[in-house]
N, C-alpha and C positions, 0 to 999 in steps of 0.2 A: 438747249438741244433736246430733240425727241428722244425720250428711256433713254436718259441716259444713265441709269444705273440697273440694263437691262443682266441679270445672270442666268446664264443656263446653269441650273444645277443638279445634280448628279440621278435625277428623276428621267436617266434616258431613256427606258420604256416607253414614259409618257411621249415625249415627244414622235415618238417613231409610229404613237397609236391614236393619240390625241390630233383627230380630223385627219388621220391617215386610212383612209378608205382605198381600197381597190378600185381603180381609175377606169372608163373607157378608153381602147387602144383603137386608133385609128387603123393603124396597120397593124391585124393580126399576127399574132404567132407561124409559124410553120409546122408544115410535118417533120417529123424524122427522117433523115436522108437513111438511104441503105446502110451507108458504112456505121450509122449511128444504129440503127437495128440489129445490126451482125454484132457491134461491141455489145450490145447489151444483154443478147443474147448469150454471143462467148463467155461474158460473167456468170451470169445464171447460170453456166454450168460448174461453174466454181464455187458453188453456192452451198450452204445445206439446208436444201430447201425443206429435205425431210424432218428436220426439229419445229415442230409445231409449238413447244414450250409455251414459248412466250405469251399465244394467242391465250392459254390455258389459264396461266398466270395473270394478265391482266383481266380476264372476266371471273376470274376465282372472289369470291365475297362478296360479289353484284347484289346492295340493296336493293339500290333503283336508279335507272338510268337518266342522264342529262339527256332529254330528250333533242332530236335534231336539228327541231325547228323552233326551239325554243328559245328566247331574247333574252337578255339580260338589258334592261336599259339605263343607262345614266339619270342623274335628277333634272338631267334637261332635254330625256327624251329621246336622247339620240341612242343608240346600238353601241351596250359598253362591250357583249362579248356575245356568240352564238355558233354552234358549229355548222349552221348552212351554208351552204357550197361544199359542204367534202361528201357530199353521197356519193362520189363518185366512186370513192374510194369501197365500194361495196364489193367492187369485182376482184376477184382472186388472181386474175391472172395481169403484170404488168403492163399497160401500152407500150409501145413503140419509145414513147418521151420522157420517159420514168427510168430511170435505175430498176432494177430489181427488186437489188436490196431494200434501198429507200422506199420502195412503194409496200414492201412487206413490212417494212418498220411504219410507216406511216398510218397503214392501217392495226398495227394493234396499239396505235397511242391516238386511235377514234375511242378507246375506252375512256367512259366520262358518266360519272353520278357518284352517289354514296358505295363505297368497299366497307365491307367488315374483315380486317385483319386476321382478328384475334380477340376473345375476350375483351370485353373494354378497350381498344382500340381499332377507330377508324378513319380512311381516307376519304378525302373530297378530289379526284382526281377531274382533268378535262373540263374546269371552270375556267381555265388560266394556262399558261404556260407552265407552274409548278401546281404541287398538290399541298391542300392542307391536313394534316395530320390532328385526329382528336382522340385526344387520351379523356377516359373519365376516370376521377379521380373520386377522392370523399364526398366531398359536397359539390362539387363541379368541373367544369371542363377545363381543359389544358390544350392549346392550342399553338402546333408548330406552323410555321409559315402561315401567316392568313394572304396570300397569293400578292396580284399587283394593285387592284385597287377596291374600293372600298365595296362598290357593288357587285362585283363574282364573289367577294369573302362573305357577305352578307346574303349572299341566294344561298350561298354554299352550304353555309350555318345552319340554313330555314330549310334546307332537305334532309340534313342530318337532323333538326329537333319534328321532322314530318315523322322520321321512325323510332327514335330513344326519346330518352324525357328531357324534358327542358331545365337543364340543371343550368345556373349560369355559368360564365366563364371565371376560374378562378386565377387563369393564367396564362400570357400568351408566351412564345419562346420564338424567338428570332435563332434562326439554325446561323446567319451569314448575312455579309450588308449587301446586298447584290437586292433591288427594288424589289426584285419577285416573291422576295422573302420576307418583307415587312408593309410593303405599300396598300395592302388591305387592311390594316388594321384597325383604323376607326369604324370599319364594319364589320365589324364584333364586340367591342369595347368601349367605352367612352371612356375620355380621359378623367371625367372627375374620378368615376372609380378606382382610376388607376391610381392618380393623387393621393386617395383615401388611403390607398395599401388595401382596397378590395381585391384591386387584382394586382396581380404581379406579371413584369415585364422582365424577360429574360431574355440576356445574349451574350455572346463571348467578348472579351476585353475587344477594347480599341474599335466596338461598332459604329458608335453616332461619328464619330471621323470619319472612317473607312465611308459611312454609307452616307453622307454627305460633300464627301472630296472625291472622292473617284472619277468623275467627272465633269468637275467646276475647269478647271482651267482649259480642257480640249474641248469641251463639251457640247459644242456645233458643230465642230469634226465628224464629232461619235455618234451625234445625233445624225446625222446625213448617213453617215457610212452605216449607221444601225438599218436605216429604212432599206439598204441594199444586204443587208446579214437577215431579216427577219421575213422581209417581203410583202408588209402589208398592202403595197399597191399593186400587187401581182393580184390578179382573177384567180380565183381557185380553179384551180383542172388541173387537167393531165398534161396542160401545155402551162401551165403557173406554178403558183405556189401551192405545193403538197404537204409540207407539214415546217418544223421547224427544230426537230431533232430530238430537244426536252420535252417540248408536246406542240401541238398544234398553231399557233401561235399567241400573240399577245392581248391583254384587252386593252379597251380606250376607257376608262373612266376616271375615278378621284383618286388619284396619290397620295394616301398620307402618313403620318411618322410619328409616334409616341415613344420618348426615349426611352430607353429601359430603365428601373428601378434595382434591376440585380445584376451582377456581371459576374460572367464566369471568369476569374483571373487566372488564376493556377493548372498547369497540365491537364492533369485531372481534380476534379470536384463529383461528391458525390452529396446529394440533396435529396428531399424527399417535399414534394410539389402536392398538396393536398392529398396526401395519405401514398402517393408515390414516390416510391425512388428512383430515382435517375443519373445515370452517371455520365457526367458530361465528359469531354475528351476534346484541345481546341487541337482543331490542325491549320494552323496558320501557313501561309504562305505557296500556298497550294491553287484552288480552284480561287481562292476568296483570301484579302489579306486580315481579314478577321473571320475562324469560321470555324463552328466546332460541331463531333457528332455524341450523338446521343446512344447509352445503352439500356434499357427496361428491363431489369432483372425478373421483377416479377411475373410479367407478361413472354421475358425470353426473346425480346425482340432487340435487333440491332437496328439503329436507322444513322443511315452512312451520309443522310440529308444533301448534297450535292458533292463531296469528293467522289460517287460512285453513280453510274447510271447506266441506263441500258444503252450505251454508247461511249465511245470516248468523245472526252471531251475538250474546248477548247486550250489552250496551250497560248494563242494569242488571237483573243475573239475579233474576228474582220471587220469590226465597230470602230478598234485598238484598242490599246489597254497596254500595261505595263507585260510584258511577259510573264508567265506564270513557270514555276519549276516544276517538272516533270519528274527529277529527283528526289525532294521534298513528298510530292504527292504521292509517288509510290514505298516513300518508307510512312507515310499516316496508312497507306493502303494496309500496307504489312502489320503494321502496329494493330489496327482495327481487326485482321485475321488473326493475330496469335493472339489478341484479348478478350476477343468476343465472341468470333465465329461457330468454335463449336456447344456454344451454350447459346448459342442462338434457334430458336425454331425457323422464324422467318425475320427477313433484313427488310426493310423497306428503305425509300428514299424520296426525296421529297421535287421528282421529278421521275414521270414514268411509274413501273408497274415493280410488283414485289417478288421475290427470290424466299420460297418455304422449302423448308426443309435443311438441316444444318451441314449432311456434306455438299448439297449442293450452295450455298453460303457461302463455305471454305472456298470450293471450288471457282465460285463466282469471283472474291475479293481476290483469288489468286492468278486469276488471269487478267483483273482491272491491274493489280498491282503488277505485275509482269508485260502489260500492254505499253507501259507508261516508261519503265524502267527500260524493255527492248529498244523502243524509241530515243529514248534520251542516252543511252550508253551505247549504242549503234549510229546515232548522228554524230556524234562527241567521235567515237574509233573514224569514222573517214574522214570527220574534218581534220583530227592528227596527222591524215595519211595526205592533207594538201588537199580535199575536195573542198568546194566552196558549196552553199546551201540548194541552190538548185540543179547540182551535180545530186544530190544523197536524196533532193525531194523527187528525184528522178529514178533512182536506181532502187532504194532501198524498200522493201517490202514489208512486210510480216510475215513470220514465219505459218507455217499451217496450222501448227496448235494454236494457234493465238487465232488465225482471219478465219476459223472454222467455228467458234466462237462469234452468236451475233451482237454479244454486248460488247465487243473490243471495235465492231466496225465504227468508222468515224463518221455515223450519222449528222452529228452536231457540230463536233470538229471536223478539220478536213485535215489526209496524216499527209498530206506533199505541206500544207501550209505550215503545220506541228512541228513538221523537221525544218522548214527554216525559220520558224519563231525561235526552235535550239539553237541553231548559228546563232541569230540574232543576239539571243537571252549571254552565250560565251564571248561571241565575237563582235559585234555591231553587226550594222549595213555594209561595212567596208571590208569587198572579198579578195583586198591583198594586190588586186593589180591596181600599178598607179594611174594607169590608163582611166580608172573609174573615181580616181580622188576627183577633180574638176570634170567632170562627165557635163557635154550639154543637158540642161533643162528638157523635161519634153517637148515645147515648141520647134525649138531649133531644130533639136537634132531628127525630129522627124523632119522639115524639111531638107535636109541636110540628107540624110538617109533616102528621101526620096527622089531628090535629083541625082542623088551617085547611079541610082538605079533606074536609071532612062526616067524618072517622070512617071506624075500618074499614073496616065492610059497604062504605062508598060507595065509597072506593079499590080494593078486592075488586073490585068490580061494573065501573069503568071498565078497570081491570088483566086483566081477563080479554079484556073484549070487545078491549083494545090486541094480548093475546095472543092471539086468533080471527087479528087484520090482521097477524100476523108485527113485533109492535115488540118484537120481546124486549128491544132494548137497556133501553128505558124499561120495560120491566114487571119488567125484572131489578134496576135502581136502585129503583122504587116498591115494589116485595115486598117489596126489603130494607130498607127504609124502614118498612113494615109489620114488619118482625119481629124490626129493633130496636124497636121502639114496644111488641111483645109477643111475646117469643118463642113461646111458650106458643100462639099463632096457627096450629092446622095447615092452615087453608086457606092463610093466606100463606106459612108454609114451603112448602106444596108448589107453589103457585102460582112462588112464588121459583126452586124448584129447576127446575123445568118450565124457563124463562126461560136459568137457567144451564146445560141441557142442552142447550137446542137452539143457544146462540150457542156451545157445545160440540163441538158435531159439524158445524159451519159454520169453527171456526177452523182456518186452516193450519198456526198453530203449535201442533206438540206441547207446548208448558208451557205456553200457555194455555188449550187443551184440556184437558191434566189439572189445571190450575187450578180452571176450574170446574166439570167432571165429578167432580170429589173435593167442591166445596163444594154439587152438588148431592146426594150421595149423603149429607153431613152433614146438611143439612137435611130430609134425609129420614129417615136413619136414627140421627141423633144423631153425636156425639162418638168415631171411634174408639178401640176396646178394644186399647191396644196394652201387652204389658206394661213393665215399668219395666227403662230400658235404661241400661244402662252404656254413655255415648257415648265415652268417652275411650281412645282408641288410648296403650297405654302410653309408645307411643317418641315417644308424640308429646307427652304428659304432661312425660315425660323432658327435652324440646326445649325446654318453656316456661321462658323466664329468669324469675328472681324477680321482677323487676317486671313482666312478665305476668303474675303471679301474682296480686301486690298491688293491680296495678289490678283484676285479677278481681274478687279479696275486695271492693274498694271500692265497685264495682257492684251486690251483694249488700248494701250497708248497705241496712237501712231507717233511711231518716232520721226519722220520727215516732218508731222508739225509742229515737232517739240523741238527741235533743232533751234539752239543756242537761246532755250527758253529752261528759265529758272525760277518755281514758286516752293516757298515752302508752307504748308496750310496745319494748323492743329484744329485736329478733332475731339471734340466732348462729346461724349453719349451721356445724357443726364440720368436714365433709366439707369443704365446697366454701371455705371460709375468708371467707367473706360475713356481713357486717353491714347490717343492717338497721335502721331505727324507724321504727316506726307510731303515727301521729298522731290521734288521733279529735277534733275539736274543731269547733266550727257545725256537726254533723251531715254533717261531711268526713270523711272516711277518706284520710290522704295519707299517704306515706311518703320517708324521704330512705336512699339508698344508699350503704353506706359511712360508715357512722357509729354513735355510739352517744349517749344521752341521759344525761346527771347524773340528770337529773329522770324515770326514767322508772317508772311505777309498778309495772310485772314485765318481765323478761326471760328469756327463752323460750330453752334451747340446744336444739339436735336437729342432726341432719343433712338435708341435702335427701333422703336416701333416705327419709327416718320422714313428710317432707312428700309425695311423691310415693306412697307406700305409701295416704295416707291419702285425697289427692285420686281414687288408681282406688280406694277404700272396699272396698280389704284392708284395713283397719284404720281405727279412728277417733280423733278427738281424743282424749276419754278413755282408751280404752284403749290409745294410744299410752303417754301419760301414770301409767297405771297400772304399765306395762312397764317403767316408767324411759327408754324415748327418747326423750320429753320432759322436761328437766327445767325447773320454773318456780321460780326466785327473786322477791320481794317480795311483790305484792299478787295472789294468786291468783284471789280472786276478780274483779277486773279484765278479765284473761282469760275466764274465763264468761262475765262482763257481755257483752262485746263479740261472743264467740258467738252469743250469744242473740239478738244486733240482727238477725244475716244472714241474711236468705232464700232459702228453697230455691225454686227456680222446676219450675215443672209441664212435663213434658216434652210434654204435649196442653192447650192450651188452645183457645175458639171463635175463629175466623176471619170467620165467619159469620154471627154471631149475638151478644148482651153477653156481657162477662165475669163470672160469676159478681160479686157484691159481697163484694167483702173484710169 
């Protein structure tokens, strides 16, 4: 079987950036209709537009800028990261297709080159989606996030040693396992050093799991669903992709992983990092399931590393993910302002721009921590009261204090999405009527839907005239109702995409703007041509334990051709001295660790190298096998058999539209 021990592993940046270039659209965008001009407007007046803060804030300690036409290129040449196409964003005043807000946030996170903080500590911002943070220490650098891959952490380094001295790296610190925060790393460090204990490798308990499981088992899902949350095939303009909430968007280069040498276990830990002190503080289960901030006494700084940003943020990222608690997050929120805040000069974070001055700190973590808690204890009070989630992601607001405030808006998250990821995180999907326990499938029930409703043409005819009165909401659900019922429909595709452009260019949040300005641009121009991508960061390959492995493979059964098929196979890794057996039986794939089978039909030796070699598809089953680093004792064919069951899954499938029939 072709890869067949193909894994997506948790490296999903890479995939959503890796040969995801912004496409040619056959069928352009549109303009904004009136009714989409008047909302945008109407907002802007709700605005406050007169707090210039933030502009001031992020051009404050400008070494020197990432110029705008400047390239970052990978080692094969191709464009790892570059801020060309966002000139547009130079005008002050919103288009017509923009949000406001978003365009006025988007433009002050065009801030991009070397920041001077503070004293011995600076930012590398707008290399990346995150920023890298460099503390100098005694004899060298200390290094938080070195971003996503190896080539922006590496330009990024080499403009920071353009202005200070070249002192090396004495140490890098992983704030969180989320890619953005360690996937540069071998561009700044080599691992022999790190080996030697030259440098040290810092991050809170439970990383190298977290940031290599998160997503191995859904991790084609997320990877698809990522490219509609990030928007790398959208055109940069005023009619695409504008920014992406945390910064600009993502790069395309090398991913890679050096585990840590030091963990922060305990609550709090206080250390001292080449002549600095630093008190660590984890806040698990918040933004990140491993993830802790950082306090700098000596320098006065707080860095809130991503539980805080100049925005709220995700609650349940539109890629998926496990829900995040919004509870949790605002008591680390709280925790971080009554320990730090007002012995802080200035906060930084490791996404976006910085917050000087110590009441406005307090004040800053006091509205992050109150943005989150209003949220989560005002969805909780109506769902009590019998509302179900898009009752509350309907109704419920922010109060003034809060949405008058520009780091509480939901640039990055989106808050109708936030308050039903709450139902979700309390209640499931299931909103209590039994009418929707067996609910048709989308197929059906849109055709089903659409014949109770006279038929196409008639749904056509009312959807249009609903789209003349500005209802795009409903003409976006009935389109697409129409075009599961027929794909094949281009009045309703286009009718559809019309719908998801203009509530596109009305949204504040960047991911749900390139949400649906990406599923407009599919239904208009089909399925993007992306080529076939190898997602898997080697080191991170490397990271995945054998039973992330097996659950992988398990996930790839198809169960129809395992059906009243029974093998049981023991696995040797000779390298690593692991035993394994894997169980096929009811159309399960299970395995037990540390063991082996009397009974078992083949046994399989190799090394974890010849298994890793094979999952990045340098090499295959077979011709491992052929090579002799596979060797298989008893029923060989057995092994085929059970290759054969596992499927390869599609790196592009519809979002928007049916899925092809099996």
């Amino acid at each position: 079987m072709k890869k067949p021990f193909r894994l997506v592993a948790s490296a999903l940046l890479a995939a959503i950036a890796t040969g995801a270039q912004a496409q040619p659209q056959a069928n352009a965008p549109k303009e904004a209709t009136e009714t989409t001009r008047a909302a945008n407007q109407a907002y802007l007046a709700t605005l406050p537009m007169a707090d210039k803060q933030s502009f001031d804030d992020a051009r404050r300690g400008l070494v020197e800028s990432l110029g705008g036409d400047q390239v970052i290129t990978s080692a094969q040449g191709r464009p790892a990261w570059s801020l060309k196409g966002y000139e547009f964003l130079s005008k002050e005043q919103a288009p017509d297709t923009v949000n406001p807000a978003l365009w006025r946030h988007a433009r002050v996170n065009m801030g991009a080159g070397l920041y001077k903080v503070t004293d011995g500590i600076y930012q590398l911002r707008g290399f990346d989606l995150s920023n890298m943070t460099v503390i100098e220490g005694k004899t060298g650098l200390i290094l938080v996030d070195p971003l996503i891959t190896t080539e922006t952490a590496k330009a990024a380094l080499e403009l920071y040693y353009k202005h200070r001295p070249r002192k090396p790296v004495a140490a890098v610190i992983y704030s969180h396992s989320h890619v953005d925060h360690f996937g540069g790393v071998r561009g700044v460090v080599n691992e022999e050093d790190v080996a030697s204990g030259k440098v040290k490798i810092i991050a809170p308990v439970g990383f190298m799991e977290e940031a290599v499981s998160e997503n191995v088992i859904a991790g084609n899902a997320m990877s698809r669903r990522g490219i509609y949350q990030f928007g790398p095939l959208l055109p940069r303009g005023e009619k695409g992709q504008v920014d992406a909430g945390l910064g600009k968007s993502v790069s395309s280069g090398t991913i890679s992983l050096i585990p840590p040498t030091m963990l922060i276990e305990k609550p709090t830990e206080a250390h001292t990092i080449d002549g600095v002190d630093i008190v660590f503080e984890l806040t698990p289960g918040a933004e990140a399931p491993s993830e802790m901030i950082m306090y700098y006494p000596q320098s006065r700084v707080l860095n809130m590393t991503e539980i805080a940003a100049q925005t709220m943020h995700n609650l349940l990222p539109m890629r998926g993910a496990l829900v995040r608690d919004p509870l949790i997050w605002s008591k680390h929120l709280g925790g971080a302002l009554q320990r730090y805040a007002a012995k802080s000069d200035v906060m930084i974070m490791q996404h976006n721009w910085p917050v000087w001055g110590a009441d406005r700190v307090q004040g800053f973590l006091a509205k992050q921590r109150d943005a989150y808690k209003y949220v989560h204890d005002q969805t909780v009070r109506l769902m009590n009261h019998g509302h179900v989630g898009s009752e509350i992601a309907d109704t419920l607001k922010m109060p003034a204090s809060l949405s008058q405030d520009w780091s509480t808006h939901a640039f990055y998250g989106d808050l109708k999405h936030n308050i039903k990821a709450i139902y979700q995180r309390y209640l499931g999907y299931y909103d209590g009527n039994p009418a929707n326990l067996y609910a048709l499938p989308p197929v059906p029930a849109a055709q089903k839907t659409i014949e109770y409703m006279g038929g196409a043409a008639a749904v056509l005819q009312r959807a249009r005239a609903d789209f003349a009165k500005g209802e795009f909401r409903w003409v976006a659900q009935m389109a697409s109702q129409l075009v599961f019922a027929d794909p094949a429909n281009l009045e309703a595709r286009g009718l559809a995409a019309d719908a998801y452009e203009q509530l596109g260019y009305q949204a504040e949040s960047s991911t749900a703007r390139n949400a649906l300005l990406q599923g407009a641009s599919e239904l208009r121009n089909g399925l993007p041509k992306m080529p076939a991508l190898n997602t898997q960061a080697p080191d991170v390959i490397r990271a995945l334990t054998l039973d992330m492995f097996f659950d992988y493979l398990a996930v790839r059964l198809n169960g129809d051709k395992a059906a009243g098929k029974a093998t049981v196979l023991n696995w040797q890794f000779t390298d690593t001295k692991q035993n394994y057996v894997l169980n096929l039986e009811n159309s399960a794939l299970t395995f037990v660790s540390g063991a082996q089978s009397a009974k078992a039909d083949a046994t399989l030796v190799l090394t974890r190298a010849t298994l890793d070699e094979i999952s990045l598809q340098k090499t295959t089953f077979p011709a491992a096998l052929q090579a002799g680093q596979i060797v298989v004792t008893g029923k060989r064919e057995k092994v085929g058999e059970l290759l054969g069951m596992l499927d390869t899954f599609p790196t592009t499938f519809p979002l928007i539209e049916p899925r092809p029939a099996h």
